[in-house]
N, C-alpha and C positions, 0 to 999 in steps of 0.2 A: 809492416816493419817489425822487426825484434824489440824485445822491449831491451836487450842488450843497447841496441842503435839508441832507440830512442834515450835510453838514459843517457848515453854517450851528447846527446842534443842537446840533452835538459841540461846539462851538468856546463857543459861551453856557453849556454846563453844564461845560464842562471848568474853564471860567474863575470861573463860579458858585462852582462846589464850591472850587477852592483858597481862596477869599477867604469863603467859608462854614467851613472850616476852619481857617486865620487866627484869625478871630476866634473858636474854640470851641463853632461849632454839632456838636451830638452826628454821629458821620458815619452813625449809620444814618436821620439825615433827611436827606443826601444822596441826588443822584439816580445811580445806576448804568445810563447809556447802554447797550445791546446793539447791535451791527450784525449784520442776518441777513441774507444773502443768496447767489446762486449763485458755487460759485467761478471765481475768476479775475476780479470785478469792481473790485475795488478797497478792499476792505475794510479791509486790514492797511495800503494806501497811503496813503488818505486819515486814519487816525490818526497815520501819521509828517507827513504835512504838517500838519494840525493843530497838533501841538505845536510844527513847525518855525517855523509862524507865529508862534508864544505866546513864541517864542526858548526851552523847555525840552526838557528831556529826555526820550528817549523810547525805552522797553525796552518790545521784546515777548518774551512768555511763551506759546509755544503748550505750552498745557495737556495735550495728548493726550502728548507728549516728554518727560512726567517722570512718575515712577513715584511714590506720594505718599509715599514718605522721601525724594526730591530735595526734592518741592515745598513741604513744609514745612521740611525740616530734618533734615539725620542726626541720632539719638540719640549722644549721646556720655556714657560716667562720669563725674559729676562727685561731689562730696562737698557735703554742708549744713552751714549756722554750726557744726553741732554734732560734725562729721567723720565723719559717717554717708553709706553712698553715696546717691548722686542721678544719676536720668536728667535732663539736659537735652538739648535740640534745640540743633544749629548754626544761625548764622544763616545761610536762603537764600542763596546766590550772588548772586539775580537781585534781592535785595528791598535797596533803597536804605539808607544807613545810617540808625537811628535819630535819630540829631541832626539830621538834613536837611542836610548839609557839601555832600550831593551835587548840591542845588540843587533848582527846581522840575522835576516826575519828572511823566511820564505812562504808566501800565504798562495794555501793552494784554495783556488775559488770550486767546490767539486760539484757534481749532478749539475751543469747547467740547465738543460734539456727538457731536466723538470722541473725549473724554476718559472714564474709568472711573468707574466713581459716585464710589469712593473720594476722587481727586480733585476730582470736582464738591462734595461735599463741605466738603472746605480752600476752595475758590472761594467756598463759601456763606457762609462766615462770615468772610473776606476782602470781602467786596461789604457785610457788613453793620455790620461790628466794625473793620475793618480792621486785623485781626490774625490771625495766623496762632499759635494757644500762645500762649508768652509774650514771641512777636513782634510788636511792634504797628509801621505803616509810620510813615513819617518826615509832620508836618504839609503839607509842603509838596509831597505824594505824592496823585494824583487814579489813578481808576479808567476803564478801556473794556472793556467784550465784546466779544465777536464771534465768528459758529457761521453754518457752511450750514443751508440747510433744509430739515429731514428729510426732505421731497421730493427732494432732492439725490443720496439714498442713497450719501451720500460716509462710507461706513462711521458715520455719525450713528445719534446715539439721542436720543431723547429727555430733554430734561434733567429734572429733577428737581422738582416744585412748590414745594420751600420757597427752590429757587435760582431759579425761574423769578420767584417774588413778589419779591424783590428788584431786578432789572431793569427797565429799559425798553426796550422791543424797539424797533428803528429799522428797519423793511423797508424794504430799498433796492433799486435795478434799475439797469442800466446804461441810459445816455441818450448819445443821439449826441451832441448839444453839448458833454456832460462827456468823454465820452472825445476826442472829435476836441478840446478844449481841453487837456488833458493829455495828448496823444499832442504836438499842435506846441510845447510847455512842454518836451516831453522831446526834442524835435529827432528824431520819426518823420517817414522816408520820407516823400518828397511822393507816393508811390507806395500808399504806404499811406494815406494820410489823403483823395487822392480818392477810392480806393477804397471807405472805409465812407462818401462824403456820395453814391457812387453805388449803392452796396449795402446799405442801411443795416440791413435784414433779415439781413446775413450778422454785425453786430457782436457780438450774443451768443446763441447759442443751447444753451443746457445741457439733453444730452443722455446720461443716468445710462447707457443703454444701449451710447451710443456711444466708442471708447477715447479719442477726440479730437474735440471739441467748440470753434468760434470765442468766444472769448471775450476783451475788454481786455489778460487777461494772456497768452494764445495770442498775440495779435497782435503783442503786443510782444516774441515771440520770433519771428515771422516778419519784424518788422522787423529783428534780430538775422539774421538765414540771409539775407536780403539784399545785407547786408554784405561777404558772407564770397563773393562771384563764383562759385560754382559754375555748372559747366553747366546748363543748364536742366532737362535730365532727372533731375539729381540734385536740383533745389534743389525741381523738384515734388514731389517723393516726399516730400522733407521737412517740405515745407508743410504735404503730407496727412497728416505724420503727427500734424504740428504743430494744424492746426485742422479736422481731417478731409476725405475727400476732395469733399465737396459745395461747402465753400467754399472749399476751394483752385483746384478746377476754376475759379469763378467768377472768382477771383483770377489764376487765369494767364490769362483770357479779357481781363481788365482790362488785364495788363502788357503781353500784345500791341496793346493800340490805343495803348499809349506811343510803340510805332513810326509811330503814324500823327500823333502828337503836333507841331507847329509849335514848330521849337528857342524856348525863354521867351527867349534871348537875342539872336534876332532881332526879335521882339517889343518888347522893352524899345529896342532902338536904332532903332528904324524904328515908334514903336507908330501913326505915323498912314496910314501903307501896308502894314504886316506883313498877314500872311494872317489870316482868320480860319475856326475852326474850322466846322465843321457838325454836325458829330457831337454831342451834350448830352453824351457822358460823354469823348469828347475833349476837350471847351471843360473840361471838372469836373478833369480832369488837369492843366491848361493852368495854370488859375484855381490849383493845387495845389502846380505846379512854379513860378507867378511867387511865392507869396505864401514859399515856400523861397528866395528870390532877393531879396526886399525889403527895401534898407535905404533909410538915408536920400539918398543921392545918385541912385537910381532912382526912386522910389516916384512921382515925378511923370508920369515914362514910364509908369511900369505902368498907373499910373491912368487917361493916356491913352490907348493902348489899352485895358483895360478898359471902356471907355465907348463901345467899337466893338462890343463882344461880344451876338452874339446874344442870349445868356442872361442878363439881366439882376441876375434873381435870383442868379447865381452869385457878381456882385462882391461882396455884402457877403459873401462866405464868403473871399473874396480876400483882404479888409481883416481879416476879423476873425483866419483864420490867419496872416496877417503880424504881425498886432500881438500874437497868442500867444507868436508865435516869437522877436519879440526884447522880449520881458519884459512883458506884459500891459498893466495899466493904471500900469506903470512905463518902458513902452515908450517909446524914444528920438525914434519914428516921429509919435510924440501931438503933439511940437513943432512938426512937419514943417507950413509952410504950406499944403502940397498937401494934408496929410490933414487937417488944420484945415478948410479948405475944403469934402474930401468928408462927413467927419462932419458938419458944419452943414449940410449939402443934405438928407443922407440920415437924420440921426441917429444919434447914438450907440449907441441902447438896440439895435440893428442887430447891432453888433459888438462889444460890449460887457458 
C-alpha cells in the first residue's frame, strides 16, 4: 500500500475514534491502526504529520526502550482508607493526564517487534481497554502501531495473537511519488530528488544482510552529508556508508553529470535561446534544479523554456516539484496566471 493510502486510513480512523470516544462508545470497538513496514520508510513520519494535520498532539512510545516497570508505572508504598499498606503504580511519564488538560493526544506505540513479550503485554490491554492498571488514558487520547516485518530481521519477533487480534495491520511500501513529494516538502537537494525520478530502483531496497541499505530515511541523511562540502573522496565513503556502496556508486555517477548540467539560471533568463539538454538524465537534473528555483516572478520563464525540452514527460515533474516546494495545494504559485494557464492545458490530476 502507498503510504499516500495509508495515511489517507490513519487520518479517517484516527479522527473516527476520538469522536467515537466523545460520545462513549466502549474503546474496545474502536479500531487500533498497525503500520508494518521496512525500516527507514516513513512510518513514525507519516503519524507525526497526521496528527499535525488534525492540529493535535503527538507522543511517540517506542516500546522496545522501556522495560515494563517504566511502561506501566513504578510501584510505589502507598497506604489504604484503612492505613494498611498498599502497592500503587505511578503514573507513566508518557501517558497524558487523566482529565485530558493536555488536549487531543495521538500516541504512537512504535518497534513493536522488538519489544519483550512482557511488554507486548501492557500493549495488549492498552489497544483494548485503554488502560494500563489502574491507569486509564485521558478521552480525548486515540491510538497507532507500528513494527517492521519480521522478514526484516531487525531484531523482530513475532507478536503475540491475542495482541495481534486487536489490531489492524496497514502494509505499506515506499512509492516514488510519496517520497519525491515529501523529500521537495522538506526542501531535499535538487540533486537528490532528480536522482531517485532517474533511479527510482535505488529508493528503497532493504537489505537484512547488508549494514547499509537505500531507503527514504538513508536518503535524507545523504541529503544532510551534502550539505556539509566535503571533498569528494570523503563525502563517498559516507554515502556508502550511508546507503551502501551499490547506490552510492550510482549516486556519484549522477552528481558527475551535474557537471555537464546547463546553469537553470541561464535558462530561466534566456528560456527562448538557452541551450537544451540531450542527455534524459541531464534534462531530469535540469527539470530538478529549475523546479528548486521557482517562484512566482520566474515560473513564466521556466515554463517557457520547458516547453523547448526534449522530454516532455519531464515537465509535469517540473511543475509538480515546484508546487511541492513552495507549499503544495496552498502553493502561492496556484495564483500564478502562467501556471493557471499550464494546468488547464495539461491538467491538474498531472501534478497534483
Amino acid at each position: 500500500m502507498r503510504m499516500k493510502t495509508a495515511k489517507e486510513i490513519l487520518s479517517a480512523t484516527l479522527t473516527y475514534n476520538m469522536e467515537a470516544k466523545a460520545k462513549g462508545m466502549p474503546v474496545d470497538q474502536l479500531i487500533n491502526p498497525q503500520l508494518i513496514g521496512d525500516p527507514g520508510i516513513g512510518k513514525t513520519t507519516v503519524v507525526g504529520d497526521v496528527a499535525k494535520e488534525l492540529e493535535w498532539n503527538y507522543v511517540s512510545i517506542i516500546v522496545a526502550q522501556y522495560d515494563s516497570a517504566e511502561l506501566s508505572g513504578f510501584p510505589f508504598l502507598s497506604e489504604a482508607d484503612d492505613g494498611t499498606p498498599l502497592y500503587k503504580r505511578a503514573r507513566p511519564d508518557w501517558m497524558p493526564a487523566a482529565d485530558g488538560s493536555a488536549g487531543p493526544t495521538v500516541l504512537l506505540f512504535d518497534e513493536l517487534s522488538q519489544a519483550p513479550l512482557s511488554n507486548l503485554n501492557l500493549i495488549a490491554q492498552l489497544a483494548n481497554e485503554h488502560r494500563l492498571g489502574e491507569h486509564y488514558l485521558p478521552t480525548n487520547c486515540v491510538l497507532v502501531f507500528a513494527n517492521n516485518k519480521l522478514s526484516n530481521k531487525a531484531g523482530t519477533v513475532t507478536l503475540p495473537t491475542h495482541l495481534r487480534d486487536r489490531l489492524m495491520p496497514i502494509d505499506i511500501e515506499a512509492h516514488l511519488d510519496d517520497v519525491i513529494q515529501n523529500f521537495n516538502e522538506r526542501g531535499a537537494s535538487p540533486e537528490l530528488v532528480s536522482f531517485l525520478r532517474v533511479f527510482p530502483q535505488r529508493m528503497a531496497q532493504f537489505d537484512a544482510r547488508l549494514d547499509a541499505c537505500p531507503s527514504p530515511r538513508s536518503w535524507m541523511r545523504v541529503n544532510t552529508l551534502i550539505k556539509m562540502g566535503m571533498p569528494n573522496e570523503a563525502l563517498n565513503h559516507c554515502i556508502a556508508g550511508t546507503v551502501g556502496a551499490a547506490a552510492a556508486n550510482d549516486f556519484r555517477t549522477h552528481l558527475d553529470l551535474h557537471e555537464k548540467m546547463i546553469d537553470p539560471q541561464t535558462c530561466i533568463n534566456d528560456p527562448a535561446s538557452a541551450e537544451l539538454p540531450e542527455d534524459v538524465s541531464v534534462s531530469y537534473i535540469l527539470c530538478a534544479a529549475l523546479a528548486a528555483k521557482a517562484e512566482d516572478g520566474n515560473i513564466r520563464n521556466i515554463l517557457d523554456y520547458a516547453t523547448r525540452l526534449r522530454h516532455q514527460d519531464q515537465v509535469a515533474f517540473l511543475v509538480k516539484d515546484a508546487l511541492m516546494r513552495t507549499g503544495g495545494k496552498a502553493s502561492a504559485l496556484l495564483k500564478n496566471a502562467d501556471m493557471k494557464k499550464y494546468l488547464q492545458t495539461h491538467g491538474k490530476e498531472l501534478v497534483l
